[in-house]
N, C-alpha and C positions, 0 to 999 in steps of 0.2 A: 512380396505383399507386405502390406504397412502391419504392424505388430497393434492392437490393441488393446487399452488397460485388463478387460476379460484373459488376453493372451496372456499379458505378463503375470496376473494374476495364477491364473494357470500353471506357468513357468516357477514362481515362488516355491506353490504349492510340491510341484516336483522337485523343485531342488532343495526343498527341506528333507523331503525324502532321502533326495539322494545326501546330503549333509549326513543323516541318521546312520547314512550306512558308508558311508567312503572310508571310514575309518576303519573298517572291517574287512573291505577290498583290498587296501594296502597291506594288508597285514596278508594277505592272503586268506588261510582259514583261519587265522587265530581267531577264537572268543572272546579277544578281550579288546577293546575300543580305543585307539589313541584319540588325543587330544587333537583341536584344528591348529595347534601353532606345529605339533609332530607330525601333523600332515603335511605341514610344509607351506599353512597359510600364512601369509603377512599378515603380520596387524592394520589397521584400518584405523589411523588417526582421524577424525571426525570436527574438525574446526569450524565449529561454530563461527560467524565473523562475528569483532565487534564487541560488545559487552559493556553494562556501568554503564561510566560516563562518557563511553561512545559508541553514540547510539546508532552510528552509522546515518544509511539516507532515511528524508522521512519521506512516506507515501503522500500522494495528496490529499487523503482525508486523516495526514497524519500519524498511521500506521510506521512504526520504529521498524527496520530493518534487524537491529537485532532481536527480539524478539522474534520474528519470523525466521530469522535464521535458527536462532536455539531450535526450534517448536522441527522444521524439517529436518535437519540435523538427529534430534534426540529419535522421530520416528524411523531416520534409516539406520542408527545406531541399533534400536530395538528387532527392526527385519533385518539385518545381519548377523545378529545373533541369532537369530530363529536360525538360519542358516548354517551354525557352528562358527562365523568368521569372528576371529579377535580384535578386539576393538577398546578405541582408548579416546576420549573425546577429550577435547582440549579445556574445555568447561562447558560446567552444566545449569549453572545458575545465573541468572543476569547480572553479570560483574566479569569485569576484565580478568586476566590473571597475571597482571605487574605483579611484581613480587615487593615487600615492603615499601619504601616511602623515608622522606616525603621526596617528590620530583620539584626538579626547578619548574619544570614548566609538562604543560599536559604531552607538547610532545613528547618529553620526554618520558615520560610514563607509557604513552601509545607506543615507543622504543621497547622500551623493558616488556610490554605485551607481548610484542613479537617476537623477542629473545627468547619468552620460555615459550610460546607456541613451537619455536622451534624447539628448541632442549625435549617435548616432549614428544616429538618426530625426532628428533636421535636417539633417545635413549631406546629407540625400539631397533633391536637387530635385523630386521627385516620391516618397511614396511611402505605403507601406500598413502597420499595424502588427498584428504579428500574437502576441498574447502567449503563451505555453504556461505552463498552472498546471495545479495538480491541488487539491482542495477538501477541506473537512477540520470535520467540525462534531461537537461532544459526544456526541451521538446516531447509533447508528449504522446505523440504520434506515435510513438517506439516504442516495441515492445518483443518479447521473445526471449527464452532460454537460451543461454551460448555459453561454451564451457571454454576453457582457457587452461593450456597445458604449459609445467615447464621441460625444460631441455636436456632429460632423462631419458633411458629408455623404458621403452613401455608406456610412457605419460600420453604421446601422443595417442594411440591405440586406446588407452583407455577416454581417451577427450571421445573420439569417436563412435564409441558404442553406445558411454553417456547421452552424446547429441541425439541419437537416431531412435534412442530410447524416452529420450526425454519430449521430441518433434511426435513420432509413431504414437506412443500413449497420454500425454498430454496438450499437445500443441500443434495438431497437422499442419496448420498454416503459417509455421515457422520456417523459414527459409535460413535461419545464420548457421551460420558454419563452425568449426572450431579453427580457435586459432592461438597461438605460441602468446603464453603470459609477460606482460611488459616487464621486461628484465628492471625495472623500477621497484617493483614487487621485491622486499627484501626475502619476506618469508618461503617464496619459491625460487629464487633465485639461491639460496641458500642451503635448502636442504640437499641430502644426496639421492632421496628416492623419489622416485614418479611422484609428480602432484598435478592436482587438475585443481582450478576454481572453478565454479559452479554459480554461473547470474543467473538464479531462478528465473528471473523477471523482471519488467519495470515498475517499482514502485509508484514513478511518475504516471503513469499511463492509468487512469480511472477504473476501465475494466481489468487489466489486470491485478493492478495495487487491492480490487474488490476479492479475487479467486485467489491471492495469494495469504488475505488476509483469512481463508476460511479452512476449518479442519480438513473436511474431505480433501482441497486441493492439494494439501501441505502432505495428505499423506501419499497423495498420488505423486507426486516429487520424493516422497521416502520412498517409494516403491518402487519408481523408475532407478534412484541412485544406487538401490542395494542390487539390484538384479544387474544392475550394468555393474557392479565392481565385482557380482560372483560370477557374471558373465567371464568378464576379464580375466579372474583369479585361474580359472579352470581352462584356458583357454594358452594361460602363458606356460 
């Protein structure tokens, strides 16, 4: 049976619970609480796409892709910490993070972007990559969340729980499926741990570029992404 937003709702609500108390489990009886990285959770890199001066696709009525990406982003950062899971977001504010300057040229800056997205996926001893995009094609017929894994273990598993989480509670009438990140993609192709991208949606597309442009939807996308990565976490 198809999972609904009430469900995962539901599901959060419990697995905050259970977050409160796993730590006490593991120990057995001890009284005293480890931490979720002593549990043995991954950190949970949170990459906003995009930032600054690129601003990614635009919507048809002109709606920025990075801003929509920050906005779902920062609300599934906030419901995985409700959860206990550690979390490091790549940036928080609208702006890239190149590191100084000046560049020859903007690609070359959109390079340096991607170099410390990564640096900040390595420096975590363990962890999970989680990209926030939003999709964007000539045609605007098209439409639907589809997540994009790279060639780790674990990544694909986690593309698929996302998908059926993200279809069930948001999108019943999504049919796409997950599939292996274009080895073009430097940032996934590069790191060593699981990563998924995340096309919310199409910008192109009027009614969607509409629901994606709105709170409640963006948090229903943070809700779907945080329960499918503690789905995953507890699972591996």
């Amino acid at each position: 049976m198809k999972e609904t937003l009430k469900t995962l709702a539901m599901l959060l609500f419990a697995l905050v619970l259970f977050a409160g108390s796993i730590s006490y489990a593991l120990r057995g009886t001890s009284a005293v609480p480890v931490s979720a990285a002593a549990a043995g959770f991954p950190t949970v890199v949170i990459d906003a796409g995009h930032g600054g001066m690129d601003g990614g696709a635009v919507g048809i009525s002109g709606a920025l892709e990075r801003d929509i990406n920050l906005a779902v982003a920062q609300k599934t950062e906030l419901l995985l910490a409700l959860l206990g899971v550690p979390t490091v977001m790549t940036r928080t504010t609208d702006a890239d993070i190149a590191p100084g300057g000046p560049y020859a040229s903007i690609r070359a800056r959109k390079a340096a972007d991607m170099h410390e997205r990564r640096a900040i996926v390595d420096a975590q001893p363990s962890a999970i990559l989680l990209s926030v995009h939003m999709n964007n094609f000539g045609q605007s017929r098209y439409s639907g969340a589809q997540v994009f894994y790279n060639q780790t273990d674990g990544a694909q598993a986690l593309a698929e729980v996302l998908q059926r989480n993200l279809i069930d509670a948001a999108d019943p009438a999504n049919t796409r499926v997950v599939m292996p990140v274009s080895p073009d993609l430097y940032l996934y192709r590069s790191v060593s741990c699981p990563a998924v991208l995340v096309e919310c949606g199409f910008l192109s597309n009027a009614a969607e570029e509409a629901k994606l442009k709105t709170d409640a939807y963006q948090t229903k996308l943070g809700l779907c992404l945080a329960v499918s990565v503690f789905q995953h976490i507890l699972s591996a």
